[in-house]
N, C-alpha and C positions, 0 to 999 in steps of 0.2 A: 746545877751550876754549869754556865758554858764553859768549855775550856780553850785554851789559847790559843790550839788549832784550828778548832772551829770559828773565831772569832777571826784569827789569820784570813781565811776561806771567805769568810763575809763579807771583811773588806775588801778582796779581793773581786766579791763580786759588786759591791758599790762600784769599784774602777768598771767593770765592766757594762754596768747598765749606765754611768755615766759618759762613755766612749761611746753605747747608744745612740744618750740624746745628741751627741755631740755628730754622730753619723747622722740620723736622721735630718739636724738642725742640716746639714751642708747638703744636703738630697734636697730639701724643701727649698735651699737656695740655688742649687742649679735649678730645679724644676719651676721658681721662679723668672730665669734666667735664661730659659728654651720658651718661657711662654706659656706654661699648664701652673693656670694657679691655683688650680682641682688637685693638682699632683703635689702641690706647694703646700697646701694648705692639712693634706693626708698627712705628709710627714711630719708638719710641725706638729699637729694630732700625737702621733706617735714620738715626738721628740718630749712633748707633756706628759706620756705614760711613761716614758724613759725614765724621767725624772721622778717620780710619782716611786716607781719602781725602787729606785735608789734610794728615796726616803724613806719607805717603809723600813730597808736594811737598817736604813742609819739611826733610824728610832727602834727598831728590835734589840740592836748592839747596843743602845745606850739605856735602853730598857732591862736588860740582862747583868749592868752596871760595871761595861766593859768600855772599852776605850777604841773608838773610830779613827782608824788611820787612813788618811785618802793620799790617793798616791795620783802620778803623774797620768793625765789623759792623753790619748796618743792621738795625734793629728789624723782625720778623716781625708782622704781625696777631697777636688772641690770638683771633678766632672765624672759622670756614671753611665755616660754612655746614652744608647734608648732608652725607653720606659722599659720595656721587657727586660732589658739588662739591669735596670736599674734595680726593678722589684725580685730579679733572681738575686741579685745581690742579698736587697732585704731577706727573702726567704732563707739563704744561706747563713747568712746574718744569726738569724732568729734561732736556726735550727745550731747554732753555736752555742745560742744562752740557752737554749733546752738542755744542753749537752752539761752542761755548768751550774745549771740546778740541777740536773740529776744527778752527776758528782756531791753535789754540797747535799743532799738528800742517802746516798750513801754513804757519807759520811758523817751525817748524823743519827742513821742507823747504829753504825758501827760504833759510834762515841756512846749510843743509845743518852741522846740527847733526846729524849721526847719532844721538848717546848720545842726547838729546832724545828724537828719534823713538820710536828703540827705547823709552825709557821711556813715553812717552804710548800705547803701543800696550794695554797692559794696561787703562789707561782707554776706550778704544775698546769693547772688550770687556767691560769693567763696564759701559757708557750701553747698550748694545745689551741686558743683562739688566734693568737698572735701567728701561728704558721697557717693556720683556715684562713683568715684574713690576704696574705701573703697572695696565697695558692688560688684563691676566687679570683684576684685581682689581675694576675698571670694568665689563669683559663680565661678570663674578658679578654686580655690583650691577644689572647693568640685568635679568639674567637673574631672580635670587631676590626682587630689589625693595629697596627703605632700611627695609623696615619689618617688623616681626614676625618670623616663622619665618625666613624669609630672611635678613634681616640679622643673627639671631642665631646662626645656621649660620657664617654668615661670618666675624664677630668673633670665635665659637671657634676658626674655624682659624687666623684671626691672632695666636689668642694663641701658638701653639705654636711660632709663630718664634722664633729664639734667633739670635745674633751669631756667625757663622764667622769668624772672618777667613780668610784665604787663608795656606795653611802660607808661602808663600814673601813674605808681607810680614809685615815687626814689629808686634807689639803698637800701636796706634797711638801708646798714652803711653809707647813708648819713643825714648827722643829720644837719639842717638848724638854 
């Protein structure tokens, strides 16, 4: 049985991978907005695992036969600067939700919430991609440069990202 701490916590991180897609969603619209819609198109990518992310909570929680409280999302900047500033951002970003699953993972040690554990472990494993992702994309910009040929190399290959999800999670907008 979860308890109400952990259940607290959960929601808690719902807000948080929804303040996410809601970050990414305003990245992908400046990067729109400068002209890279390589860089537009990455983060709408990632505004769809955001969300992906937060469903899965939201059906664990409701799977557990506990009650989903979502609270208030807190407004995103709408300009990020360079691309290098922007994607330190992101890695910053990310390396926050790492920090916050591995809080909710200690503390489902601690509750010795097993099913907990077990399910934060897939996240583990998604922040471990989610910061390599980041940090490849950062060593290209320092490498090619923010400007001209380089950056336009880059933005192409961003564009060709597309949205997996993972065979073994639901659709995000599927709500059970």
């Amino acid at each position: 049985m979860i308890s109400e701490r952990m259940v607290k916590a959960l929601n808690g991180q719902i807000n948080k991978e929804m303040y996410s897609a809601h970050l990414y969603m305003a990245m992908s619209a400046y990067s729109s907005n400068i002209g890279l819609s390589g860089f537009a198109n990455w983060f709408m990518v990632q505004y769809q695992e955001e969300m992906l992310h937060a469903m899965k909570f939201y059906n664990y929680i409701i799977d557990q036969g506990a009650q989903v409280e979502l609270q208030a999302i807190e407004k995103p900047a709408k300009e990020f600067g360079t691309t290098l500033d922007m994607l330190n951002a992101t890695l910053e970003h990310e390396k926050f939700i790492t920090r916050s699953i591995n809080d909710l993972v200690d503390l489902a040690i601690e509750e010795k919430d097993h099913a907990t554990n077990i399910f934060l472990q897939w996240y583990i494993t998604e922040q471990i991609e989610e910061e390599g992702n980041d940090n490849e994309i950062i060593d290209k910009l320092k490498l090619a440069g923010e400007e001209g040929n380089g950056l336009f190399m880059i933005d192409k290959d961003l564009a060709a990202r597309v949205f997996n999800p993972p065979a073994n999670v639901p659709n995000w907008t599927q709500i059970r």
